[in-house]
C-alpha positions in Angstrom: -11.7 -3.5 -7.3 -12.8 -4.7 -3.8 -16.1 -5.8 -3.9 -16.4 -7.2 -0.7 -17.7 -4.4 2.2 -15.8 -1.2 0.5 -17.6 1.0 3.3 -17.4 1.0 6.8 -18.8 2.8 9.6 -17.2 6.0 10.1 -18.0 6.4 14.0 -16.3 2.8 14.3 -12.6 2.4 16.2 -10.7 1.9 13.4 -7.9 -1.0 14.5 -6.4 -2.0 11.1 -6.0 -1.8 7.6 -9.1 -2.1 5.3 -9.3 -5.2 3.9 -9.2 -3.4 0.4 -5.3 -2.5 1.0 -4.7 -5.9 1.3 -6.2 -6.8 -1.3 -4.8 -4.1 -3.8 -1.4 -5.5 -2.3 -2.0 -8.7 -3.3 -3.1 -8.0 -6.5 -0.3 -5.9 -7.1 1.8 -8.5 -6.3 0.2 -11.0 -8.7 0.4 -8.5 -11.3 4.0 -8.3 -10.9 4.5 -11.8 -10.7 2.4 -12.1 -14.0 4.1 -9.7 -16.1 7.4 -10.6 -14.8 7.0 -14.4 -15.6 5.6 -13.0 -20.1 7.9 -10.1 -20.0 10.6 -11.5 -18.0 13.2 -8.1 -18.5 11.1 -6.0 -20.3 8.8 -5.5 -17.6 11.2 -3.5 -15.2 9.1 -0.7 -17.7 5.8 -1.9 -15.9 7.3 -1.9 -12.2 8.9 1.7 -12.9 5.5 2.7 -14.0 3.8 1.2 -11.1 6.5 2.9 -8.4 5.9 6.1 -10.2 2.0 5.5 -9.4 2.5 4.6 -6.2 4.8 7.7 -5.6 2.0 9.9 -6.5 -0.1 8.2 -4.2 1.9 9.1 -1.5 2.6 12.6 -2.6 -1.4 13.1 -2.3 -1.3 10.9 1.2 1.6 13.7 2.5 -1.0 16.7 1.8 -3.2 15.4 4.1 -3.3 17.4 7.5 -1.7 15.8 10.2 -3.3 14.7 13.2 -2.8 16.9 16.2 -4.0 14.9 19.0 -1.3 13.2 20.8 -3.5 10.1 21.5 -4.3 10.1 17.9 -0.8 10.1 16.8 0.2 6.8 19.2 -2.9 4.9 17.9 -1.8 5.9 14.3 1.8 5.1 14.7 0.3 1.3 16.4 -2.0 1.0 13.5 1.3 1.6 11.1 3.4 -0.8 13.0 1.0 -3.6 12.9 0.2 -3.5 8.9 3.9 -3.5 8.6 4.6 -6.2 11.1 1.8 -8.3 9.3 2.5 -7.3 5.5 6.9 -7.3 6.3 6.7 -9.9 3.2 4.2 -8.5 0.6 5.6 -5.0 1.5 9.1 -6.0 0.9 8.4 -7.7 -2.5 7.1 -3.9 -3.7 9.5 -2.0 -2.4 9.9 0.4 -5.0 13.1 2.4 -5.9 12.9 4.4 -8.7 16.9 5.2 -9.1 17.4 1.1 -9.2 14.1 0.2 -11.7 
């Protein structure tokens, strides 16, 4: 769990990820890279289970309503391209594909 500054000012610009996702992706990845290096093939079990988890997640993300401001949307879309531009290594390492696990 983040322990650092989990709360942050809700009027505040936001102009990147909380440094809790980035953390959680990190420790994801150690995880991985842990139970990987004891398990070795048996843990394609764990990473299915963790893809399954994470496919949830974004299940509950997609019922969230969308934003209908067009300004909104471009900031949003910018805030997107920059995690991904800055994570294209840690996000690649969990790509998760259930048909392949």
């Amino acid at each position: 769990m983040y322990m650092g500054r989990p709360r942050a000012d809700g009027d505040a610009l936001v102009d990147d990820a909380r440094p809790y996702v980035y953390e959680i992706i990190n420790n994801l990845i150690a995880v991985h890279a842990e139970v990987d290096s004891v398990s070795g093939a048996a843990s394609s079990r764990h990473v299915r289970d963790i893809c399954e988890t994470v496919n949830y997640l974004m299940e509950a993300m997609s019922q969230i309503p969308p934003l209908e401001n067009e300004e909104d949307k471009k900031r949003m879309e910018e805030l997107i391209g920059g995690f991904e531009k800055k994570m294209e290594l840690q996000l690649a390492s969990l790509n998760c594909n259930l048909e392949t696990v």
